[in-house]
N, C-alpha and C positions, 0 to 999 in steps of 0.2 A: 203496914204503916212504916215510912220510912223515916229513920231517926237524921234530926238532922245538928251538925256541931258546931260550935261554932269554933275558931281556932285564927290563928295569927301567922302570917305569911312571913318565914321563914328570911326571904329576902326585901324583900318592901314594909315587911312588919303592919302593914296592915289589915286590918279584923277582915274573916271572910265565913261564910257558911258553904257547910259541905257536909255530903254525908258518907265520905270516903275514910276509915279511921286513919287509913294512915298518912292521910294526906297533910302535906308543908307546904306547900304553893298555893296564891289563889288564882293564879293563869301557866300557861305552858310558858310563856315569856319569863317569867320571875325562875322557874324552874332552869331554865337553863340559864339564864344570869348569873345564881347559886352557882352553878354547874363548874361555868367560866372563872367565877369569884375563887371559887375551891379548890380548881386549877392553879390559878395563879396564886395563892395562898403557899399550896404545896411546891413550887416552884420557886420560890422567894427562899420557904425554908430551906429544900433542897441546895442554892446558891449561899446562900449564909453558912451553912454546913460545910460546903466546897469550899468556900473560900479560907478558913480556920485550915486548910491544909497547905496554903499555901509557902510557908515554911520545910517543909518537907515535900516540894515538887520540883522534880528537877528542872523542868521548864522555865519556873517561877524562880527558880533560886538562880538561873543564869541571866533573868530580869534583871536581879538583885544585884549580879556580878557587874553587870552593863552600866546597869545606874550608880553605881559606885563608881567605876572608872571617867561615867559622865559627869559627877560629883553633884547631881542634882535628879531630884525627880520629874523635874519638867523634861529630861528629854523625853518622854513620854508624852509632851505634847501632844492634842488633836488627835486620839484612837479613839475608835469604833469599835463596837464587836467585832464587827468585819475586817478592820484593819489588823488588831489582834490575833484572831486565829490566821489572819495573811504570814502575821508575823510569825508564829508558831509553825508555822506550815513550812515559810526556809528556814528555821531555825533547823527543824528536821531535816528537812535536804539537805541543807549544810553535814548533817551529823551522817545522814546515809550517804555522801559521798566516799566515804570510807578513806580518807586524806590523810589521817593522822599515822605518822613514820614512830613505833615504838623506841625503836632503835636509836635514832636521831634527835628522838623530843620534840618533833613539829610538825606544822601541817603543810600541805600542797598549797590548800584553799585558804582564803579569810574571807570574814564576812566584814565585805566592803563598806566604811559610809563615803555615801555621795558630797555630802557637805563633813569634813571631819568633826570626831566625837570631841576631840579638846584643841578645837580652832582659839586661835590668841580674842578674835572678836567675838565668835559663834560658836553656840550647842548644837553639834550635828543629832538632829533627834533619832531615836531607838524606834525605827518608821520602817516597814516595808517599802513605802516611796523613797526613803533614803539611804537604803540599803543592798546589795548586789554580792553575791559569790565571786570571788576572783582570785586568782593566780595571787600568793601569798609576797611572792617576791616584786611581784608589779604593783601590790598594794603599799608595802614596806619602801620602795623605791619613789613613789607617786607623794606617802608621807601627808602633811596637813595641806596639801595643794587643794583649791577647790575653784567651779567657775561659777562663773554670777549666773544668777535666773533656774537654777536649777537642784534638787533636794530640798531638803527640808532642816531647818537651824531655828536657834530661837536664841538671840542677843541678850550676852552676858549684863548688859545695863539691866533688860527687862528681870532677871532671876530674881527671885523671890525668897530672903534667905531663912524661912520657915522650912523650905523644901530641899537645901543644901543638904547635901550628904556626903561626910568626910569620912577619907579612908578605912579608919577603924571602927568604924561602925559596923553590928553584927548583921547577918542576912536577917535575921528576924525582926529588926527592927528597920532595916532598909524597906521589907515589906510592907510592914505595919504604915507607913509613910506611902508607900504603891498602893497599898488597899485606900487611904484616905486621900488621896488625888486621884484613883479612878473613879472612884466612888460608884453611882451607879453602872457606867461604863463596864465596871467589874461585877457589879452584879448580875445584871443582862446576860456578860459573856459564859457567867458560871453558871445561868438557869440551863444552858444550850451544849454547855462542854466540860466533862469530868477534869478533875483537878485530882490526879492521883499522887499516893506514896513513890517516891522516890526508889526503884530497884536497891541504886547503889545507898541511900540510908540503909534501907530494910537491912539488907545482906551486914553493914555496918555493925546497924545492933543485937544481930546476929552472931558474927563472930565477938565481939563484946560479952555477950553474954554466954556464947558457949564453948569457948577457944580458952582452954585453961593456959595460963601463963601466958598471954598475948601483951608483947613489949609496949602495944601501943595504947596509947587511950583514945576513947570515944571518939573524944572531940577529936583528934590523927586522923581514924578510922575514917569519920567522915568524910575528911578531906580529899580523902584516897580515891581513883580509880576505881572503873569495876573490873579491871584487868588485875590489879595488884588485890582487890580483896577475895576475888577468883582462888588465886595463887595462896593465897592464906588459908582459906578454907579448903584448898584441895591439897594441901599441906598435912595440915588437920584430918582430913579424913582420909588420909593416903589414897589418894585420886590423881588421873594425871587431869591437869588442867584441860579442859574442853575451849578449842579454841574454832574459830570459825576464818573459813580464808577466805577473805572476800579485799578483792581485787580496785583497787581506787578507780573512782570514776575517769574518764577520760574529761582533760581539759574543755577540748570542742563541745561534748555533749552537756559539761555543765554549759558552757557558754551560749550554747542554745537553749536549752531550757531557760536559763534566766533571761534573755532577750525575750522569750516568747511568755513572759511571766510579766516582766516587766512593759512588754508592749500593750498590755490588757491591763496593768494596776496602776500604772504612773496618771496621772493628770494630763489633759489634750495638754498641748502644744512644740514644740520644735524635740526636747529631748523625748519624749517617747516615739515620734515618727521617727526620727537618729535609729532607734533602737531596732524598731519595724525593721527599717532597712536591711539592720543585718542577719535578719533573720533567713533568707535566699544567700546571703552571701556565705554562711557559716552553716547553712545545708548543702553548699555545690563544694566548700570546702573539704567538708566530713566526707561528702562522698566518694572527691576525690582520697581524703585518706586512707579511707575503709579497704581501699582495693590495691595497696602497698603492701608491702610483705610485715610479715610480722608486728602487722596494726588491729590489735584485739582491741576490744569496749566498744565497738561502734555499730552493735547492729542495730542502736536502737536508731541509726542514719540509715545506715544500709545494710540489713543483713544479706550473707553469702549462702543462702542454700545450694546441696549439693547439688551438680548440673546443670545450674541457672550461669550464664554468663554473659557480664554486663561489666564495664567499664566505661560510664557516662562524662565522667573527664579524666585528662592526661593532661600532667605538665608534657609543657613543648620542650624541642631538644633545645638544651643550651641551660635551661633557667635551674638554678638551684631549688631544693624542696626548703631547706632548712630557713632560708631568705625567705621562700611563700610564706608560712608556717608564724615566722616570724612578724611576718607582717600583719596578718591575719590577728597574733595573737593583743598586738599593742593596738590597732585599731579597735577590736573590738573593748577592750579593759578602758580606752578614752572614751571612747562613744557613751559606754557604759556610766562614767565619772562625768559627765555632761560636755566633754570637749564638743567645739563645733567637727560636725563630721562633710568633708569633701566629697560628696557622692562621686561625683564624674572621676575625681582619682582613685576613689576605690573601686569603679569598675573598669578602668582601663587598665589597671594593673590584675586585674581579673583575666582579662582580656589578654595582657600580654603574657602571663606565667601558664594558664590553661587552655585546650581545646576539648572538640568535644569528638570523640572516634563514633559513637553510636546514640542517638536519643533511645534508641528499643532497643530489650534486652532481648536476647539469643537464648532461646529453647530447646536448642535442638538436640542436647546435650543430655535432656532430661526429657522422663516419660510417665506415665501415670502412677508406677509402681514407684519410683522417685518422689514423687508430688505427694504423697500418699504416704509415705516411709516419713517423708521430713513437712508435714503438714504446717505444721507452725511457723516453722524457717517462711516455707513457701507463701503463706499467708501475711506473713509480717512484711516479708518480699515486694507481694505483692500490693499492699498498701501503700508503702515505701516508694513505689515506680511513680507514680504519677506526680508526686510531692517532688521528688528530684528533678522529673521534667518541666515543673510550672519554676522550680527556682534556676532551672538552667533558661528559660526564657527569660526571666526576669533582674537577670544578671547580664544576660545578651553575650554568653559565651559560644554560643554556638555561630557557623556560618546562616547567611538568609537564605539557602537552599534547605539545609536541613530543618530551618524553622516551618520553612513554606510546605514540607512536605510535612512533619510533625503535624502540623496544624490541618493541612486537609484529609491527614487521619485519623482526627481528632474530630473534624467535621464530619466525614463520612460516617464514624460511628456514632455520633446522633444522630444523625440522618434514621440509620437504621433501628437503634433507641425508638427513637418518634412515631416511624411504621410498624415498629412491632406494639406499643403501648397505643396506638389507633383501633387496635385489633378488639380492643375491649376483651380480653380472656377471660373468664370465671375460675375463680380457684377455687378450691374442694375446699369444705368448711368442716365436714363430719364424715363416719367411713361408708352412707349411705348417699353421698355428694359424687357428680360427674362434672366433669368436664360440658360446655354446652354446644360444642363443635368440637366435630371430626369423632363421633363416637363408633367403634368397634364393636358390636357386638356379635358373640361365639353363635354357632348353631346351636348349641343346648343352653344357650343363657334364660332365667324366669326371671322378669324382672319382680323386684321387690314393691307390690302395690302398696306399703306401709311409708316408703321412700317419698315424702311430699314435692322433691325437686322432679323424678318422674311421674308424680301420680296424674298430674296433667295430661300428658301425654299418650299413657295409657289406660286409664278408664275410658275414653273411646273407643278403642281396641276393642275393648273385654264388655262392650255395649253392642256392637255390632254382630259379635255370635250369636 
């Protein structure tokens, strides 16, 4: 006899009979509805949780620094989750470009706004779309200049003075004010992305609390580098300081990277095509400098494997590098700033400083024991070659003989692509799999009657005996 229960669903709460004890649902639908509900339950807390750390993330706490200097929390305008971790993403590049001069007290780089942060009219917003890596002294020089129709700002009339943030105000409460103007926006971004402790706190209240007789207080401590709390701790524990050498990014290859960042996140219209453009023109550049003497950082344009040798442009005799270089650099840093950009002048001055000695690189130099010794080189190498050929087309550096032959070698080898993929080949899937043409087999071969790809084949065979 089967007992039967009555009970209450779990999710829809209503009465059902069953005679499963340990049954909560009165359908598979309502069970996984729970399911999803429970999910997103634990995912809400999860962000509520993350977000109480925001005070001690270093990410969050350079928000803090941003919107203070913007003296408002609306430059935060119009973010996304997506926009957000956009934003988090060059915050980081920025940091790995390794820019910052110990020595000196500055950087190479700054992270550029397209419309400035403390315009006399406009809030230049704290936006990926309004933001760009650049040459520190062309930003310094450039100053609160901006052009119409392009970045992102938000009119000092519109400001809302609930949301002002003046100077002295602590980061913990410039957040508190960030957490209640992103509101959900920030809860979303924290279900999906950890909100960690800060290294350089940690290390902070660290030395604080185990550094006997330390001059500084806390609140110092904080303030501090992770270079100078390094140096304190490794003081302390008689260590020499561990330092890592890492080599500043090259100018060129931030500049490409951010063109090819910003050709993909800006909004359609005139400035991100601008951008597009220089994206060919500041690869045929790199490439050309990749292959100058004592031009290190650039393999990620073009690396030099040993015995590869290629030189796919040459300045012409006569022109100066430094004027090229020059050029290159203040074109792209306007493009970038929304200036209107001169196509036809940037590529006739393309035109008139470079040539092109070779589209294909020379091999001959190198052999399989080479290839094979420097695999990675070679591989990145060869990546590299085709991407330089389509932006030396596309800049129109080259003669129309060597385009016409590029191009019907380019042709020919689809050509041969085509006929060989007509072929229809089978590739092996398992270690009892053949090839289904051109099969070899030994005089003492047995084939394996267990093999289903030959068992066709052969059980006619083994029928006819």
């Amino acid at each position: 006899m089967t007992i039967k229960r009555n009970k209450t669903c779990l999710n829809c709460n209503n009465p059902y009979v069953t005679a499963q004890v340990k049954s909560k649902f009165c359908s598979e639908e309502c069970r996984i509805a729970q399911k999803i509900s429970n999910t997103k339950a634990k995912r809400q807390k999860l962000a509520e949780k993350r977000v109480v750390k925001l005070p001690v993330s270093e990410e969050w706490l350079w928000i803090a620094r941003e919107v203070r200097r913007a003296g408002t929390v609306e430059c935060l305008y119009s973010h996304t989750v997506e926009t957000l971790e956009q934003l988090f993403e060059l915050r980081n590049y920025k940091y790995k470009t390794y820019d910052f001069d110990f020595e000196k007290k500055r950087s190479k780089f700054h992270l550029c706004h397209i419309q400035p942060v403390r315009g006399s009219n406009f809030v230049g917003l704290l936006h990926p779309h309004n933001l760009f890596i650049g040459p520190s002294l062309a930003n310094q020089v450039h100053s609160i200049k901006f052009y119409d129709g392009v970045g992102m700002s938000i009119n000092r009339i519109n400001l809302q003075s609930k949301w002002l943030i003046p100077d002295d105000m602590t980061d913990a409460r410039v957040l508190d004010k960030v957490q209640r103007y992103l509101g959900p926006v920030l809860i979303e971004y924290a279900k999906v992305n950890p909100i960690r402790m800060s290294q350089r706190l940690s290390l902070a209240k660290w030395i604080h609390k185990n550094v006997t007789g330390c001059v500084h207080t806390l609140a110092k401590l904080e303030r501090m580098g992770m270079t100078e709390l390094r140096k304190i701790r490794a003081a302390f524990e008689e260590k020499e300081v561990y330092q890592m050498d890492l080599s500043t990014k090259r100018s060129i290859v931030v500049a490409l990277d951010e063109a090819a960042r910003l050709s993909e996140q800006l909004p359609q219209g005139q400035h991100r095509e601008d951008v597009a453009f220089l994206i060919p023109v500041l690869t045929v550049a790199g490439a050309w400098l990749s292959r100058q003497d004592e031009q290190d950082g650039l393999a990620s344009i073009l690396d030099r494997p040993y015995g590869a040798h290629w030189n796919p442009v040459e300045l012409r005799e006569g022109m100066d590098a430094s004027d090229f270089r020059d050029f290159i650099a203040f074109q792209t840093f306007q493009t970038m700033q929304g200036a209107p950009l001169d196509r036809k002048m940037i590529l006739n001055t393309l035109r008139k400083y470079l040539h092109v000695p070779a589209m294909t690189p020379d091999y001959s130099r190198s052999n399989s024991s080479m290839q094979s010794a420097f695999r990675d080189q070679y591989a990145n190498f060869y990546s590299q070659v085709p991407v330089i050929q389509k932006a030396i087309l596309a800049v129109g550096v080259c003669s129309a003989i060597q385009e016409y032959e590029y191009l019907e070698k380019v042709r020919e080898a689809d050509r041969e692509i085509a006929i060989f993929e007509s072929f229809g080949y089978e590739t092996c899937t398992d270690e009892h799999d053949y090839s289904t043409i051109n099969i070899q087999i030994e005089e003492d071969y047995v084939p394996n009657p267990n093999n289903p790809r030959i068992k066709k084949f052969i059980e006619p065979i083994f029928c006819d005996f």
